[in-house]
C-alpha positions as CSV (number, residue, x, y, z in Angstrom):
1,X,113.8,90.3,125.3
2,X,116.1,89.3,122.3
3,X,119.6,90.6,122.0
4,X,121.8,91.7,119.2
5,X,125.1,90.4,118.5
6,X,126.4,93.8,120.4
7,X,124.9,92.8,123.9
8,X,124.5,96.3,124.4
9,X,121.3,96.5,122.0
10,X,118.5,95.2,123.0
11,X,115.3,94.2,120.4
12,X,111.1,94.2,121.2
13,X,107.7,95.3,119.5
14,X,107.3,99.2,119.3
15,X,104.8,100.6,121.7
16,X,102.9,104.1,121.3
17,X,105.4,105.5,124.0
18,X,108.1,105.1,121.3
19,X,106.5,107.1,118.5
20,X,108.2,110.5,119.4
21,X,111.9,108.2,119.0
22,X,110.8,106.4,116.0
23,X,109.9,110.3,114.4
24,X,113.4,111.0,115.5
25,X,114.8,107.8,114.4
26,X,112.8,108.8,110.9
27,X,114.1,112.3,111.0
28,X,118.0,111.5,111.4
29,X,118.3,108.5,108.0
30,X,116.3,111.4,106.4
31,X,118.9,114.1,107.2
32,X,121.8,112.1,106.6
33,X,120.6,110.8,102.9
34,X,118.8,113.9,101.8
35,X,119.6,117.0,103.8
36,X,115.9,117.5,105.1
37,X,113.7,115.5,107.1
38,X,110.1,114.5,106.3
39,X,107.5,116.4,108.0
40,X,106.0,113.2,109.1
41,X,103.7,113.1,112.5
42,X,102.4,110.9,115.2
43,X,99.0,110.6,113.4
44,X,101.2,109.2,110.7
45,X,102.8,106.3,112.4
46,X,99.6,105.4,114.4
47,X,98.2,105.3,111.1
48,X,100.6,103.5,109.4
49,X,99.8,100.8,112.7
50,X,96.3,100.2,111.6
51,X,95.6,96.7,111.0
52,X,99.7,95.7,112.1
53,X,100.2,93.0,115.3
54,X,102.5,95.5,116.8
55,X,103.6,92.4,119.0
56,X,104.5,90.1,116.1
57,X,105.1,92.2,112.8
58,X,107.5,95.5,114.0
59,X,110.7,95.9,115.7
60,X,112.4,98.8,117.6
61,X,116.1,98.1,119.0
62,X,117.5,100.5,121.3
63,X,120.2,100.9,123.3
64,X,120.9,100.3,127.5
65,X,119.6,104.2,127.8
66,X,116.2,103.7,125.9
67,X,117.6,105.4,122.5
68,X,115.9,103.7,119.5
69,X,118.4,103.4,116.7
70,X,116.7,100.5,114.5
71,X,113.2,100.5,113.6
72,X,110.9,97.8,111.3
73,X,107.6,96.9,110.4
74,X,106.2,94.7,108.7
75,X,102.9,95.7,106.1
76,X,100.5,92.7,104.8
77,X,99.7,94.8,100.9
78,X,96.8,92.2,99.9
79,X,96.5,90.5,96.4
80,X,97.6,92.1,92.8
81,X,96.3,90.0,90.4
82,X,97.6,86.5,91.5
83,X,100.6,88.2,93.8
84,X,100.4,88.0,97.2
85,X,102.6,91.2,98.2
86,X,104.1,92.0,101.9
87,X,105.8,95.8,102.5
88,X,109.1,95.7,104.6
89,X,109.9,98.9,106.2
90,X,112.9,99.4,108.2
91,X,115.2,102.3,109.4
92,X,118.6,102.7,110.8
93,X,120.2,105.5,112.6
94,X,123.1,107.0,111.0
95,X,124.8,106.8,114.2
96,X,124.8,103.2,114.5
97,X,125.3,101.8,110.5
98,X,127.8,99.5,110.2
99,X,126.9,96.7,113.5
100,X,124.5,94.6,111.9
101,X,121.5,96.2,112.5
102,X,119.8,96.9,109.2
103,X,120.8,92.9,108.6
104,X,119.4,91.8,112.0
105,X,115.7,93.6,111.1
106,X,115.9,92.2,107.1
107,X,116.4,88.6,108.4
108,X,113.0,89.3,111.6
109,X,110.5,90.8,108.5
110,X,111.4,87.9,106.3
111,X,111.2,85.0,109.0
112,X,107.7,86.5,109.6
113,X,107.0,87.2,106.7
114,X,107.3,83.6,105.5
115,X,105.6,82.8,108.9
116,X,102.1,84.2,107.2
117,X,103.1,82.6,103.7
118,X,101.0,79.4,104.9
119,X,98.0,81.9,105.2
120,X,98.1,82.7,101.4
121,X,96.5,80.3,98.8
122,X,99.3,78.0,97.6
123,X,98.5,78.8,93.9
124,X,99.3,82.5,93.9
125,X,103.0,84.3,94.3
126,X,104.3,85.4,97.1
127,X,106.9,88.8,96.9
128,X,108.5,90.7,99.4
129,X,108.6,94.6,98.6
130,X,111.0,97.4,100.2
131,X,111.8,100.6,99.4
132,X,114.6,102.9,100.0
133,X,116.5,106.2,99.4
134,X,117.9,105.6,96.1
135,X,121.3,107.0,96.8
136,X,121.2,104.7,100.1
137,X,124.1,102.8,98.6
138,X,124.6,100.8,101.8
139,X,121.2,99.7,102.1
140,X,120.9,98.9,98.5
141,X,123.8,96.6,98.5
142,X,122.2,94.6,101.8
143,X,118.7,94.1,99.5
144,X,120.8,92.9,96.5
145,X,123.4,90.8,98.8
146,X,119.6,89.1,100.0
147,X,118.4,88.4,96.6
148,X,116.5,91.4,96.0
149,X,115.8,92.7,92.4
150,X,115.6,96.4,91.5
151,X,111.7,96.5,90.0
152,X,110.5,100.2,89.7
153,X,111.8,104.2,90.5
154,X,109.7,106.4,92.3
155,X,109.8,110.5,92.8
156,X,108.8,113.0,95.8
157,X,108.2,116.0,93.5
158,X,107.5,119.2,95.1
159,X,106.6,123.0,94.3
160,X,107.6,125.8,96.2
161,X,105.3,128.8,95.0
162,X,106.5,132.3,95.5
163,X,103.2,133.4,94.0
164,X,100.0,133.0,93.3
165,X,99.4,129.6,90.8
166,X,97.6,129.4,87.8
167,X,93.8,129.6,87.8
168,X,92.6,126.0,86.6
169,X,91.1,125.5,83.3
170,X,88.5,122.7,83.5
171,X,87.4,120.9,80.8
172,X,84.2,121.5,78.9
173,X,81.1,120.2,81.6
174,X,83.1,119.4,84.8
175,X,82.9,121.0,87.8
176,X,84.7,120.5,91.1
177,X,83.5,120.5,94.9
178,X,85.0,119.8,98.1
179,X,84.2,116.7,100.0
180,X,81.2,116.9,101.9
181,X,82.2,114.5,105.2
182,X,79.8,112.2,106.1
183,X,78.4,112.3,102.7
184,X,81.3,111.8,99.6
185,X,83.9,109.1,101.5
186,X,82.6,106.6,99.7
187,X,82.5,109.0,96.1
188,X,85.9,109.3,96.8
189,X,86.6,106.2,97.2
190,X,85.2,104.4,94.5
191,X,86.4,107.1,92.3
192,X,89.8,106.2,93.1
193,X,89.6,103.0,93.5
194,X,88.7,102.7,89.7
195,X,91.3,105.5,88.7
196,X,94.3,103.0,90.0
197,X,93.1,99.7,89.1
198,X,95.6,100.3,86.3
199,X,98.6,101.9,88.4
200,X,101.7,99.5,89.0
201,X,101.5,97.4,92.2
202,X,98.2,98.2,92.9
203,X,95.8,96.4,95.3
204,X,92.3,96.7,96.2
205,X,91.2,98.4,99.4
206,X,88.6,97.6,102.0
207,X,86.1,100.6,102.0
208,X,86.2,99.9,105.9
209,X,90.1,99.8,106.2
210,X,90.5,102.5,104.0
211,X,88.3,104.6,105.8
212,X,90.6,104.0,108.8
213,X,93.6,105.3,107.2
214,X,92.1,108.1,105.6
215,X,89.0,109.3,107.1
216,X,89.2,108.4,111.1
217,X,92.6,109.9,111.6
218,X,93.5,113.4,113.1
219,X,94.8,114.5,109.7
220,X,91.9,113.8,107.5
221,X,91.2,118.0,106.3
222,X,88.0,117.4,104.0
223,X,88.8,120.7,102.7
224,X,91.4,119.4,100.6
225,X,89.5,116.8,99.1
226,X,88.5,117.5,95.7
227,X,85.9,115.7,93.8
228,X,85.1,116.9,89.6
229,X,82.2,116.0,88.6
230,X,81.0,115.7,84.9
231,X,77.1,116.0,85.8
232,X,76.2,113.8,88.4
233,X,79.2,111.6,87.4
234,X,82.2,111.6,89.3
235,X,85.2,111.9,86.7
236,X,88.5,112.1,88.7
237,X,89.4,113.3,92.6
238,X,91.9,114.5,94.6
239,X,93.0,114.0,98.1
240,X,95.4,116.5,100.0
241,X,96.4,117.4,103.6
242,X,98.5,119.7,105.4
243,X,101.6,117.9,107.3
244,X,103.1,118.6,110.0
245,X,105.3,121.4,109.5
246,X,102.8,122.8,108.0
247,X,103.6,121.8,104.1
248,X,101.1,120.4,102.0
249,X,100.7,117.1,100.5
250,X,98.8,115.3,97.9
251,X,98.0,112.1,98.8
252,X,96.1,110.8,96.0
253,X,94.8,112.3,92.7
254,X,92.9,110.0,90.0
255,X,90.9,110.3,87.0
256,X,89.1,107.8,85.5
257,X,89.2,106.8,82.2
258,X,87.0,107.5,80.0
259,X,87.7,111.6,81.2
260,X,92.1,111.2,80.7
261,X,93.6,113.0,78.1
262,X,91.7,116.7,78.6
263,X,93.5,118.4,81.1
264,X,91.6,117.2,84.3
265,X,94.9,115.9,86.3
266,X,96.6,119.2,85.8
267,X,93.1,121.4,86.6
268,X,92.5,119.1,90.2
269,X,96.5,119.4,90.9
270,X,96.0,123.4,90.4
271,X,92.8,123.5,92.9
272,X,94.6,122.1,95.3
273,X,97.8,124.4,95.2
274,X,95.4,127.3,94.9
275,X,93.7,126.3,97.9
276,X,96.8,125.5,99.8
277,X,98.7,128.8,99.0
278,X,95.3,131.0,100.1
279,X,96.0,129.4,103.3
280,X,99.7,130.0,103.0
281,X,101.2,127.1,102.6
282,X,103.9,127.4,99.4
283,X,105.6,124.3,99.3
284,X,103.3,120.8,98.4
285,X,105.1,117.7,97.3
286,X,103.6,114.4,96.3
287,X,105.0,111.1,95.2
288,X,104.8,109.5,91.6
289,X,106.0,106.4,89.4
290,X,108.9,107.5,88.1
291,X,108.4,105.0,84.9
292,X,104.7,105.6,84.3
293,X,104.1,105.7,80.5
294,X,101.3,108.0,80.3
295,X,103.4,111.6,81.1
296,X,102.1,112.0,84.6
297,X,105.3,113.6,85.7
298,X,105.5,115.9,82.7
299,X,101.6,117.0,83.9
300,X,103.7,117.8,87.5
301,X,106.8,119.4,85.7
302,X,104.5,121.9,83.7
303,X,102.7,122.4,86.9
304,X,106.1,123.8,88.7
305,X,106.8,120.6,90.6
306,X,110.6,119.3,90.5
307,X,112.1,116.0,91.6
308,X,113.4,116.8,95.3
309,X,113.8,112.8,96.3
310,X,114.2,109.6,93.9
311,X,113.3,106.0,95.9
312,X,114.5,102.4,94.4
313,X,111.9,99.4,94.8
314,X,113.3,96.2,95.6
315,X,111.3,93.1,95.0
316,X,112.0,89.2,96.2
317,X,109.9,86.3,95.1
318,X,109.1,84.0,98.4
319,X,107.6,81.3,96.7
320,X,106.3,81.2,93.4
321,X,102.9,80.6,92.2
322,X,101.1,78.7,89.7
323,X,101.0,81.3,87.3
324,X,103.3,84.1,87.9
325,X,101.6,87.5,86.7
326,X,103.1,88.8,83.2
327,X,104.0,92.3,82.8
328,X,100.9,92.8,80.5
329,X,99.2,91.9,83.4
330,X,100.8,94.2,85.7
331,X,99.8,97.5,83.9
332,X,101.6,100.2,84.3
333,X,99.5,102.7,83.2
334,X,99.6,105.9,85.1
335,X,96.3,106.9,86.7
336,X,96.5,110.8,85.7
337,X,96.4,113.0,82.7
């Protein structure tokens, strides 16, 4: 067992014992940089933990008395376009900013992280990706001070209906069902697969890993997946579930192309707070590109959603590649309409 520099901290892989602290450990940077703490679950983390060597790529520290106070893990994102892309997640509790800590878990998830740079083909890019609380000054400051760049601005938008939401207006020949389990995963899939091929940072998903993180997991509700159809066709698909505290969220919502521009984002978006608020839930929140081109988030403004949360992606190149990706390359065209 590693120590910190304050010998009173003590560092080690996460086990599932210590998901109820890592919730907590969650909860408390929430509240201290927002006011309110994500509804996250159990399910989530273990979810999250699919495909991650606990014993290699994540960290808890904790004090003598077992409390965790620093938390990171360490995601393998796959190839976009000729990018190799890691996701670094860590967390600090507010309690315990200020000794090293955030530093001391930045410094583990890139040492590993350029452990597994000899696993990736030499000619392709290698970038480290993390995320954070936009107003987190403190932790912006360590990404910058570690040669991160500031790349992209996402949104947590919610609504919080105090009646009844539009009816949705479909456009001409489309109709919508729910998923059918054991029947539409891979519809859904495929659908949305193609939908974000053009989103920014994109990668391509195994059907079976995929399946995994969306399908075999306690939260997986096909009553709030949503599949339009133009025919037989499928044109566009959403995918919700209810959280924790009992909130809704959308997870995903795509349309394809050749059906953008007529209404269909908005129409899915609707079904799904319809169906949420005839089973009581008010509130539903989902996350969006902030810089998207296409107007997504004016579809979610007109829709009653506001920004309630505003998240800064940091980006550092690990070793360059033969031929770096352009921007054209890196589309940012937004999936929705």
């Amino acid at each position: 067992m590693t120590l910190t520099r304050e010998h009173n901290l003590a560092v080690r892989p996460p086990t599932e014992a210590n998901i109820p602290s890592i919730l907590a450990l969650i909860a408390a940077d929430d509240i201290a940089h927002t006011g309110e703490a994500d509804p996250w679950s159990a399910d989530d983390i273990r979810s999250e933990w699919i495909g991650v060597d606990l014993d290699h790529d994540a960290w808890i520290i904790e004090t003598a008395d077992g409390q965790v106070v620093g938390y990171a893990v360490l995601f393998y994102r796959a190839t976009d376009g000729n990018i190799e892309r890691f996701h670094l997640d860590s967390y600090v509790h507010p309690a315990f900013t200020g000794r090293g800590i955030g530093t001391d878990l930045l410094r583990r998830l890139e040492a590993r992280a350029r452990e597994l740079v000899t696993d990736t083909p030499s000619d392709r890019s290698v970038v480290l990706q993390s995320g954070t609380i936009a107003h987190d000054t403190a932790a912006r400051r360590l990404l910058e001070s570690r040669g991160y760049n500031l790349v992209r601005h996402f949104w947590r938008m919610r609504i919080d209906m105090t009646g009844a939401p539009p009816t949705p207006r479909w456009p001409e020949g489309i109709t919508v069902r729910e998923c059918v389990a054991g029947q539409d995963e891979r519809v859904f899939f495929d659908t949305l697969e193609e939908a974000f091929q053009d989103h920014w940072g994109h990668t391509p998903h195994e059907y079976g890993e995929w399946l995994k993180h969306n399908v075999k997991t306690a939260s997986f509700d096909p009553s709030l997946w949503f599949l339009a159809l133009d025919g037989m066709e499928p044109a566009g698909a959403l995918r919700g579930k209810q959280m924790a505290d009992g909130s809704g969220w959308v997870n995903t919502l795509g349309v394809r192309r050749p059906w953008r521009k007529r209404g269909l984002g908005r129409a899915l978006l609707l079904q799904a707070f319809d169906t949420f608020y005839r089973r009581g839930v008010s509130s539903v929140a989902l996350g969006v590109d902030a810089q998207n081109p296409t107007g997504a988030t004016h579809v979610y403004e007109a829709a009653g959603m506001r920004i309630v949360r505003e998240f800064a992606i940091y980006e550092k190149q690990l070793r360059a590649g033969a031929a770096p990706a352009s921007e054209s390359e890196r589309s940012t065209q937004e999936t929705i309409s």
